[in-house]
C-alpha positions in Angstrom: 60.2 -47.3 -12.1 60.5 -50.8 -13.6 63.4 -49.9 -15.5 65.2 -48.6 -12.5 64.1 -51.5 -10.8 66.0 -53.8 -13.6 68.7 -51.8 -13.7 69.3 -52.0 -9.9 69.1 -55.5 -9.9 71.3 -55.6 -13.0 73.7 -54.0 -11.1 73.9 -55.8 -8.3 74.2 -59.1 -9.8 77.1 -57.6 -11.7 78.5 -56.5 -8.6 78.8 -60.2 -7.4 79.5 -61.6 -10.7 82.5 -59.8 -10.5 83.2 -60.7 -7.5 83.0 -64.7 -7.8 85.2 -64.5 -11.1 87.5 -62.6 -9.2 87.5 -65.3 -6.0 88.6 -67.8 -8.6 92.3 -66.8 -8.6 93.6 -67.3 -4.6 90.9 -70.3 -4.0 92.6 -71.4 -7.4 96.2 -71.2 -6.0 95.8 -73.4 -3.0 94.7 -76.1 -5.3 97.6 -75.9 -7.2 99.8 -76.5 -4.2 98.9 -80.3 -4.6 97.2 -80.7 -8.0 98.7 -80.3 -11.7 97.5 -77.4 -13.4 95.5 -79.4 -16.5 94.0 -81.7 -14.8 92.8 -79.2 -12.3 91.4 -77.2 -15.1 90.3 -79.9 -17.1 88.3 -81.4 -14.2 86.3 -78.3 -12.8 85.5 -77.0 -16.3 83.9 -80.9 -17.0 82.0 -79.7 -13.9 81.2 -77.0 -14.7 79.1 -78.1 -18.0 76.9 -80.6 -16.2 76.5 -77.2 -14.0 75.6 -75.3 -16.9 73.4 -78.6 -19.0 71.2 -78.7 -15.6 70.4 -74.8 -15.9 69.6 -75.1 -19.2 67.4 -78.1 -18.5 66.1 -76.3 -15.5 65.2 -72.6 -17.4 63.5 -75.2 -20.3 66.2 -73.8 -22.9 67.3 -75.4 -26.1 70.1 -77.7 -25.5 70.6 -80.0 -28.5 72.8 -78.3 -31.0 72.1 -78.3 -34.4 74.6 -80.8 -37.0 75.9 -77.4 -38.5 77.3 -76.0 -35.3 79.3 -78.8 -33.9 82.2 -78.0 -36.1 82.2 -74.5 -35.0 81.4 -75.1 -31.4 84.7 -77.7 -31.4 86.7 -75.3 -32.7 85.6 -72.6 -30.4 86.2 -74.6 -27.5 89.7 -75.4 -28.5 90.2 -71.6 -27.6 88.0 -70.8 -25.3 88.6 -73.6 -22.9 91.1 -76.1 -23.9 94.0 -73.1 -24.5 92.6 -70.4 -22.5 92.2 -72.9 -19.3 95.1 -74.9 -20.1 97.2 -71.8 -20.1 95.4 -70.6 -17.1 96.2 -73.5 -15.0 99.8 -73.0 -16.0 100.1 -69.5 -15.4 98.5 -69.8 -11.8 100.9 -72.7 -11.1 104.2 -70.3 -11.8 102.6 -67.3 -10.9 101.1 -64.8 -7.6 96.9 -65.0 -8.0 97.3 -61.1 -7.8 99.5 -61.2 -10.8 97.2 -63.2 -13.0 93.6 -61.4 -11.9 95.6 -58.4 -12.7 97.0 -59.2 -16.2 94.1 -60.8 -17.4 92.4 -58.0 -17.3 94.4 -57.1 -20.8 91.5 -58.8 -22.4 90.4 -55.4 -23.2 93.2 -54.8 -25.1 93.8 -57.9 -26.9 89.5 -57.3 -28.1 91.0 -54.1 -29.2 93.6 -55.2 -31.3 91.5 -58.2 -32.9 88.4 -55.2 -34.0 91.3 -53.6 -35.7 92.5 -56.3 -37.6 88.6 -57.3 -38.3 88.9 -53.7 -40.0 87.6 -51.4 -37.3 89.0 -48.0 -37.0 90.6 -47.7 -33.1 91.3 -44.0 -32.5 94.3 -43.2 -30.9 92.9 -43.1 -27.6 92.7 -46.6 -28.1 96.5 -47.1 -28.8 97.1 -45.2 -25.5 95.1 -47.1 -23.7 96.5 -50.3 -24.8 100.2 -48.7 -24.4 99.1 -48.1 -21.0 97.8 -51.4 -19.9 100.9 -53.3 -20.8 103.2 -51.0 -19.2 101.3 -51.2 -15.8 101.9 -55.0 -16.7 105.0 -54.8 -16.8 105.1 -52.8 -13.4 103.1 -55.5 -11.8 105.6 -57.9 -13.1 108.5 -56.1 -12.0 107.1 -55.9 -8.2 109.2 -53.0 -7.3 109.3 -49.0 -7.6 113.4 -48.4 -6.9 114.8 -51.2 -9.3 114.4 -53.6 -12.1 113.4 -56.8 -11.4 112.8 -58.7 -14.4 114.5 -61.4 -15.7 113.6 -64.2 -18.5 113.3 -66.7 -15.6 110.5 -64.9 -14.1 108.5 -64.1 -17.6 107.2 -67.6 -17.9 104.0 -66.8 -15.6 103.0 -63.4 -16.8 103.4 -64.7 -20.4 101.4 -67.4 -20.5 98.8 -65.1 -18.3 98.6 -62.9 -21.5 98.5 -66.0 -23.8 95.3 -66.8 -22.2 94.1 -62.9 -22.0 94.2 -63.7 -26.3 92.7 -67.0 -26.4 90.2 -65.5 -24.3 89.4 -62.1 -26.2 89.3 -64.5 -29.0 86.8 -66.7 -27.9 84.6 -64.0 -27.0 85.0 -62.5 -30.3 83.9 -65.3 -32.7 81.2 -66.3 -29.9 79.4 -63.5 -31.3 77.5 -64.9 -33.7 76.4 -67.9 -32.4 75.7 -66.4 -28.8 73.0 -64.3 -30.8 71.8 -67.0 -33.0 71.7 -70.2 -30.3 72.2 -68.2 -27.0 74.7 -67.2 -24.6 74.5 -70.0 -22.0 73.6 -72.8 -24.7 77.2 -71.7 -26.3 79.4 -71.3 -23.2 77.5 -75.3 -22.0 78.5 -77.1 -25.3 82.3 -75.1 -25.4 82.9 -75.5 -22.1 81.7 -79.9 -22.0 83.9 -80.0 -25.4 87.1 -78.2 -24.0 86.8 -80.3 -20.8 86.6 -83.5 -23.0 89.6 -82.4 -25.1 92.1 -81.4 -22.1 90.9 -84.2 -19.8 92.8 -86.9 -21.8 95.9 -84.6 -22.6 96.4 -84.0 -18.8 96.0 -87.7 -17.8 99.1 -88.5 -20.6 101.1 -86.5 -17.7 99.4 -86.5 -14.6 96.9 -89.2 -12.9 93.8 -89.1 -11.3 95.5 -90.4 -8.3 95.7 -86.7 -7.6 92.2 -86.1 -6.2 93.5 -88.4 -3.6 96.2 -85.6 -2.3 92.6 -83.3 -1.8 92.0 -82.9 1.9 88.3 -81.8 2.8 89.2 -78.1 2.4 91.0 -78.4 -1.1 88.0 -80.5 -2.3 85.7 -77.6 -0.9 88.0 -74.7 -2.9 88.1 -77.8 -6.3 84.4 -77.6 -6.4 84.1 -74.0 -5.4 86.2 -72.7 -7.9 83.9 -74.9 -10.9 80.8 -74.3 -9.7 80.6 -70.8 -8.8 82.9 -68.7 -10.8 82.4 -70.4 -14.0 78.8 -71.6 -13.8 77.0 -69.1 -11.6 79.3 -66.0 -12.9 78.7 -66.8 -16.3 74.6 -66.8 -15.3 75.2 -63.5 -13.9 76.9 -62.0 -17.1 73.8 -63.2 -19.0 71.3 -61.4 -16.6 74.0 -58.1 -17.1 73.8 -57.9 -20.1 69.9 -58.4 -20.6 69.5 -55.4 -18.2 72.5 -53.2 -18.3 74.3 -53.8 -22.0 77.8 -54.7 -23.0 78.9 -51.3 -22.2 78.4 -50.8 -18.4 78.8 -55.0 -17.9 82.1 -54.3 -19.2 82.7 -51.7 -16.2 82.0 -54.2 -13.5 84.8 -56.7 -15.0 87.4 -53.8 -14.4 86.0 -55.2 -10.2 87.3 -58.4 -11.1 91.4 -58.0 -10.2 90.0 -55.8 -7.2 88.3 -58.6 -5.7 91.1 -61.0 -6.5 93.9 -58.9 -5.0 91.5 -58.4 -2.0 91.2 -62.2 -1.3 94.7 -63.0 -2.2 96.2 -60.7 0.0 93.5 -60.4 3.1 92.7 -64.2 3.6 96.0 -66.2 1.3 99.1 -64.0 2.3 99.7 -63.1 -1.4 101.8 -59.9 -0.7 100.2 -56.2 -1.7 102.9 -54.5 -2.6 103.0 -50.7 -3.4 104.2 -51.2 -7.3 101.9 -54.3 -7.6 98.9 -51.9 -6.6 100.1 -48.8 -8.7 100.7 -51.4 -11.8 97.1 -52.8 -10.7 95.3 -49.3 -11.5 98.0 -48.2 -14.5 96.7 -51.3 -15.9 92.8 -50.5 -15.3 93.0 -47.1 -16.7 94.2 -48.4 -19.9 91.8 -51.0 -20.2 88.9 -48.3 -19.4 90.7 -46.0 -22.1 90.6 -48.9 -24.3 87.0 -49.8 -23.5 85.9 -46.3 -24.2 87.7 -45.8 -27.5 85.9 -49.4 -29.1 82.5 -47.8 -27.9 83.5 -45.0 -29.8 84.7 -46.2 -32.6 81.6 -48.5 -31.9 79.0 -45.5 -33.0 81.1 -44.3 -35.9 79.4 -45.2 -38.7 81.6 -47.2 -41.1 
């Protein structure tokens, strides 16, 4: 009965997890109507450390990080936060929120690939699944079910989208390690202060913090919103997933994630839901579930 329990409420943080990481994208977009795309992400993820520090604090968890992990935890956050958010920022700035929730959910594939090349064997399910999720990509991209719309002009969004799908599937990959050896949320507070710290001064050699002066109450409300909540408290959820459901099934409720950010953009921020954009939507989440199934798989093989 306890274990039920757990896994109920397991689920149902997941649920919302998904949710708030999914919010992130329109709340994100109105933003960027008046702020520049690094220093927006620069700004909110320096917030969202001191978020994460105080929870730390708060839970009486380790926080100092041992001499031999700064070099690692640096590097890490170069990926993980300085490229990943850097190209985020840029993406949603040239981009529809439905678009990026929906690419970036090609993280899947791009962990894929990267367990191959560490020298996993991916069956070909795997393949197809990745095959799949990039050409439901490029059907979201396209926007359309009569005619081709694509042009090179109108890459520059969903590329830099599935630069930051990498960086990210990266990140999570090397985080490995150290998330078993120092802890998941000590980890993601030090990468996140250190990948603030390093794109804060690169976007103030282009933009100003002038900017936070174009905020209006409400833009101020979605600035905070959008560092508190689906970095800091999201990121808590995924801890308490995976302590009472397991990678596997917390893996499921990320496929909710473009779901909830299509929803918002479209019901409360007037981001069109077009017919190809929703058919590219689930093309794309049937090969990342395809994907995900073939790594647990290859997973159990023994090697």
């Amino acid at each position: 009965m306890k274990e039920r329990s757990s896994r109920f409420t397991g689920d149902a943080v997941m649920v919302g997890t998904a949710m708030l990481m999914g919010s992130s994208y329109p709340f994100a977009k109105d933003v960027l109507g008046v702020m520049s795309p690094l220093l927006y992400s620069a700004s909110r993820y320096l917030v969202a450390s001191g978020f994460l520090f105080l929870v730390l604090a708060a839970m009486r968890r380790p926080i100092a990080l041992p001499t031999r992990d700064w070099v690692p935890m640096i590097l890490l956050s170069l990926i993980g936060v300085a490229l990943f958010q850097a190209c985020w920022g840029l993406a949603m700035a040239r981009s529809a929120p439905s678009v990026g929730s929906i690419v970036m959910t090609t993280t899947t594939a791009f962990s894929a690939i990267l367990a191959w090349l560490g020298g996993r064997r991916l069956p070909a399910l795997g393949w197809s699944g990745i095959a799949i999720a990039f050409l439901g990509v490029v059907l979201v991209v396209n926007n359309s079910l009569s005619r081709i719309t694509l042009s090179l002009g109108g890459l520059d969004g969903t590329l830099i989208w599935m630069l930051a799908a990498f960086a990210w599937a990266l990140y999570v990959d090397r985080c490995a390690p150290y998330n078993l050896r120092l802890g998941a949320l000590r980890v993601m507070a030090w990468t996140t202060l250190f990948g603030s710290l390093v794109l804060l001064p690169v976007s103030l050699l282009f933009d100003s913090l002038g900017e936070f002066a174009r905020l209006d109450g409400r833009l101020l409300g979605f600035w905070l919103y959008t560092a508190i909540f689906p970095v800091g408290v999201a990121f808590l959820g995924l801890t308490v997933g995976l302590d009472r459901l397991g990678v596997s099934r917390v893996m499921v409720y990320m496929y909710l994630i473009p779901v909830a950010g299509v929803g918002l953009s479209a019901a409360f921020f007037g981001d069109p839901l077009t017919a190809a954009r929703v058919l590219g939507g689930l093309i794309v989440l049937l090969g990342v579930i395809l994907t995900r199934v073939a790594l647990d798989r290859a997973a159990r093989v023994p090697v």
